[in-house]
C-alpha positions, 0 to 999 in steps of 0.5 A, a space after each residue: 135204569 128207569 129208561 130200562 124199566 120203562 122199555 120193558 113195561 112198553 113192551 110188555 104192554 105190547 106183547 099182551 095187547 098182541 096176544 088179545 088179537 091172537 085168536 085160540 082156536 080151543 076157545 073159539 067155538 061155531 054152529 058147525 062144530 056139532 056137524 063138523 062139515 061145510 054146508 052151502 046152497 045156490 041161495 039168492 036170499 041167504 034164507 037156507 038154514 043149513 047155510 047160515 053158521 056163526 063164529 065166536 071168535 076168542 083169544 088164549 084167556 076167553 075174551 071175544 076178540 073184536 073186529 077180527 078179520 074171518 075168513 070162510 074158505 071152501 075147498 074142492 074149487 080149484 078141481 071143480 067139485 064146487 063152486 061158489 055163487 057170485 057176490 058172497 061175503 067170504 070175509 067179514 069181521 067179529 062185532 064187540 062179542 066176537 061174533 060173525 054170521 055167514 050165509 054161503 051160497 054155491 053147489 057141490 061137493 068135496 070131502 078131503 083135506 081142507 075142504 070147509 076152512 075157517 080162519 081168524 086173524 090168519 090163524 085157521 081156528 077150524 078145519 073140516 074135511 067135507 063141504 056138501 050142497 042140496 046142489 049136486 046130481 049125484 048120490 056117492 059119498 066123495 064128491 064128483 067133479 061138475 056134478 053142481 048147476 047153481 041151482 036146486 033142480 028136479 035133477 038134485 031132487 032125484 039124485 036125493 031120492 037116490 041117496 036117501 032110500 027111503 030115510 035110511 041111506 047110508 053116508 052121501 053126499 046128501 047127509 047133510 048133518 054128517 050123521 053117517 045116514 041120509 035120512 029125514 033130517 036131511 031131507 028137511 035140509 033138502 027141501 028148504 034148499 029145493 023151494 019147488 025147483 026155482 032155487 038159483 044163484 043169483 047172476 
């Protein structure tokens, strides 16, 4: 019986130490929460505002979750709507308070199923359907294949110019908040992006 009693406890034990580590995508919480898209931009510094976001990472009782393993996945690759610029840390793991920032960098724009994807411990705590980038020559809002350069060119200026129409655009591409209007928010976003039209991933 005491044997019994003492199993029991091990795996009761176990059972709580497991579901610490299981993060709860309601209490996760991140920067793009509000946006609710994937923003990324050929970025040899990770200086672009825009591109940097963090995650919080908790589990079922609120408790931050440390060392779990984030993982950033950005959809529209595999069709060429985007790419992503070499050496980027798409992986990393949470500090004490659950907590990770990324910086991405890369070009394009998708917006479909499971284009902006993040996932904590194998458990996808966030799914967003538009990825978007200040590198993209062109001015719908779907996305088109091979429309990025890996850099923030005079191109990707005057396709902006295009979608902004003067500040009160309509939904694009360009509508990098995910406002519904491309207007001079974006072009805020834009022209930290741009940096003169020298902007590039780096090799």
């Amino acid at each position: 019986m005491k044997r019994l009693l003492m199993l029991t406890c091990a795996l009761a034990l176990t059972a709580a130490v497991a579901s610490a580590d299981v993060p709860d995508p309601a209490n996760c919480t991140t920067t793009l929460d509000g946006p609710a898209r994937g923003y990324i931009a050929p970025d040899g510094l990770g200086d672009i505002p825009a591109a940097t976001f963090t995650c919080t990472i908790r589990n079922a009782a609120g408790n931050p979750i440390n060392n779990a393993v984030v993982e950033v996945l950005v959809g529209g690759l595999a069709t060429n709507h985007t790419i992503i610029c070499a050496g980027q840390t798409l992986t990393a793991n949470t500090n004490a308070s659950g907590v990770i920032t990324f910086n991405v960098g890369g070009g394009g724009c998708f917006k479909g199923a499971n284009a902006f994807v993040l996932r904590a411990n194998g458990v996808e705590v966030r799914n967003f359907s538009e990825v978007m980038s200040s590198d993209y020559t062109a001015s719908d809002d779907a996305g088109i294949p091979g429309r990025w350069s890996r850099t923030v060119s005079p191109a990707d200026l005057a396709s902006f110019v295009a979608a902004y129409q003067g500040g009160v655009g309509p939904s694009s591409c360009h509508d990098y908040n995910n406002s519904g209007i491309t207007d001079p928010a974006d072009l805020g976003t834009f022209v930290s992006a741009y940096k003169g039209g020298t902007n590039f991933c780096n090799p």
